[in-house]
C-alpha positions in Angstrom: 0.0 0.0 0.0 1.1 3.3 -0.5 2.1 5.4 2.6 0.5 8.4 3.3 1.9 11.7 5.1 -0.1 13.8 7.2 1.5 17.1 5.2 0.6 15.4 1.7 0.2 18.3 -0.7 -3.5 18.6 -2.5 -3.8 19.7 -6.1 -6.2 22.4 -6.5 -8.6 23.3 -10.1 -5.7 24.9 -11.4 -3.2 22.2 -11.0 -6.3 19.4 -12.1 -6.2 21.3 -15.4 -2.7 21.0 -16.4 -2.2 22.9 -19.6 -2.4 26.4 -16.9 0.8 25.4 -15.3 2.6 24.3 -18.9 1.6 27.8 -20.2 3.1 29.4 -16.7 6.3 27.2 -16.9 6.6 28.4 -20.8 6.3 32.0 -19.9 8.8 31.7 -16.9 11.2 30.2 -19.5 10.0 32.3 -22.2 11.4 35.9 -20.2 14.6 34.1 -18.9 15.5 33.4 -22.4 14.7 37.0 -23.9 16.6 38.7 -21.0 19.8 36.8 -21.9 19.3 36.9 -25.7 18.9 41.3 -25.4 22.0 41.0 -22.5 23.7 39.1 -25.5 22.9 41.6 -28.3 23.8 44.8 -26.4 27.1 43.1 -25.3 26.4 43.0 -21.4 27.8 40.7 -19.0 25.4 38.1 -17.3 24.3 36.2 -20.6 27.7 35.2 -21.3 29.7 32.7 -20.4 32.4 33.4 -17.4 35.7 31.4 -18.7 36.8 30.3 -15.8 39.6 30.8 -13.8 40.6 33.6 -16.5 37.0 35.3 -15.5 34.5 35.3 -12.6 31.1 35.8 -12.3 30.0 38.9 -11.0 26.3 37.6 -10.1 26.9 35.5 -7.2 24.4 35.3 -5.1 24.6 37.4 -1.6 23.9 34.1 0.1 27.4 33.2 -1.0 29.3 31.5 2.2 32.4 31.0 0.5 35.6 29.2 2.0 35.9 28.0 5.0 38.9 29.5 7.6 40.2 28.5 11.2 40.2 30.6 13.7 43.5 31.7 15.6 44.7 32.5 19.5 47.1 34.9 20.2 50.0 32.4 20.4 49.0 31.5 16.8 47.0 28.1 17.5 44.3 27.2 16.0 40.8 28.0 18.2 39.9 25.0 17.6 39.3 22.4 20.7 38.4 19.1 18.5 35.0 19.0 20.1 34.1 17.5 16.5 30.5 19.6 16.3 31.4 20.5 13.4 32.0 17.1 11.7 28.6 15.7 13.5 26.9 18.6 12.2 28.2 18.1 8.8 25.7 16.2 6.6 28.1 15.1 3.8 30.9 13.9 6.3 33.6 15.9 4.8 35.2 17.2 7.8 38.2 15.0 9.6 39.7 15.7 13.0 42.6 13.9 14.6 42.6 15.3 18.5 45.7 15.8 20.1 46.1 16.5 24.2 48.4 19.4 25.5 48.5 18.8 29.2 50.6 22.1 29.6 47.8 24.2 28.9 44.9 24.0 31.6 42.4 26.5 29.2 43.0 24.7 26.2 43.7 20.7 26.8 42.6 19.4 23.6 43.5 20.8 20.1 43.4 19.3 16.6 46.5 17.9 15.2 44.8 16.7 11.8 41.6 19.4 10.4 40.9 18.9 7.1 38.2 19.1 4.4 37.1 17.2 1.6 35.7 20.0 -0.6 35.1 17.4 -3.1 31.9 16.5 -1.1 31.0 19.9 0.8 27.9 21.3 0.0 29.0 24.4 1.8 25.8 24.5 3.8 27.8 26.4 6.8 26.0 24.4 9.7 29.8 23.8 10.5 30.1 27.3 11.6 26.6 27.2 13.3 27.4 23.9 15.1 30.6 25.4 16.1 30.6 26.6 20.0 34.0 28.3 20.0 33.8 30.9 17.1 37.0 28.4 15.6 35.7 27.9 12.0 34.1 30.7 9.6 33.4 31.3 6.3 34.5 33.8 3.7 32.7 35.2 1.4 35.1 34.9 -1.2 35.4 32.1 -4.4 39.1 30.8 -4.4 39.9 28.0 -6.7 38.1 25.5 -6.2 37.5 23.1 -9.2 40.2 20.8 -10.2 40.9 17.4 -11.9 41.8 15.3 -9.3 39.3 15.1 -6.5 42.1 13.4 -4.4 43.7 17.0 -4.6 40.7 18.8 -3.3 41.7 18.5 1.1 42.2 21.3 2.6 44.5 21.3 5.4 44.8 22.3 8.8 47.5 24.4 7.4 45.9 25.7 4.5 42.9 26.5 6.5 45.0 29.0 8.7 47.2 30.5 6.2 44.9 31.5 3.2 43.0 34.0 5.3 44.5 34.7 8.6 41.8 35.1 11.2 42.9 36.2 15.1 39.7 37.5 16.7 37.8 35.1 17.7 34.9 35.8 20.1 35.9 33.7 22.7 39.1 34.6 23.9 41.2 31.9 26.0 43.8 33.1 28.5 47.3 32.5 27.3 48.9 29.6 28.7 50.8 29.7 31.9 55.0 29.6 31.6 56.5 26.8 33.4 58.1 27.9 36.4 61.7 26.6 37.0 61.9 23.4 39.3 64.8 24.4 42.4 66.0 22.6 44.5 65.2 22.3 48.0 67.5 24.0 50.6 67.9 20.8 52.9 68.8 18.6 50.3 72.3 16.9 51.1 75.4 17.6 49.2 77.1 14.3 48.1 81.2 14.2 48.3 82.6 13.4 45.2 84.7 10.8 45.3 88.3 10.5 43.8 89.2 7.8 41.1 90.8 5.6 42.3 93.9 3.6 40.5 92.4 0.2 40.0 89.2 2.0 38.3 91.4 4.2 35.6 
């Protein structure tokens, strides 16, 4: 039998009759068509083609998100504290983290020591910077190269992700970490002789 939803959609007259709707579809076509054909013949961008990478579109749309960037601290590490948000908020699984401890810093135990990003598969949907509760990954709004021939090629790396667009203000600011203080020795500790080689041992 065939399931039914509760929100199933219900086709009015209009929809019943058919040939309204192929008329509306022609006309929405129709007016797309004539507005590139008279961009074409008075020479005005946006009905030609953009050869890429020698030109760009200038038409994006506003909703653009663009490339993603990692967030720095003041020491230059990354934001980042491989809570892997990100990656479970991801739905096309493109995101890889590879934690890494540092026990020396009590504000910022756990960082990544592997980030990348298979842009290959990203849909660029930005729930990665919603999911994200340390301000550590953003997006850009800017179109870098991103098609290629290899999809193998296509990772971004940790590095990558920290160099092509520096970022150091992220809105949650960690403390720096504290300096080891030098170990002395205690006051009553004993002094050992040292004793003198003797002949048999040379």
């Amino acid at each position: 039998m065939k399931k039914e939803y509760w929100n199933e959609p219900t086709m009015g007259l209009w929809e019943r009759l058919y040939i309204f709707e192929v008329v509306r579809g022609l006309i929405i076509t129709g007016s797309v068509f004539f507005e590139n054909m008279w961009k074409w013949v008075t020479f005005r961008k946006g009905a030609l083609t953009a050869y890429y990478p020698e030109e760009v579109r200038e038409d994006y749309s506003p909703n653009n998100r663009g490339r993603h960037v990692l967030t720095q601290r003041k020491n230059g590490e990354v934001q980042c504290v491989s809570c892997h948000m990100c990656a479970t908020a991801c739905p096309c699984y493109c995101i890889e983290i590879q934690s890494a401890a540092d026990l020396d810093d009590p504000y910022h135990p756990k960082a990544p020591e592997r980030f990348e990003i298979d842009y290959s598969r990203c849909v660029f949907c930005g729930f990665c910077v919603e999911a994200c509760p340390e301000d550590a990954i953003r997006m850009v709004k800017e179109v870098p190269d991103f098609p290629g021939f290899d999809r193998h090629a296509m990772w971004a790396s940790m590095d990558l992700l920290k160099e092509w667009r520096p970022t150091a203000d992220p809105a949650k600011v960690y403390p720096a970490p504290p300096r080891p203080e030098p170990v002395a020795a205690p006051a009553d500790t004993p002094v050992l002789p040292v004793r003198e080689a003797q002949p048999w041992a040379a």
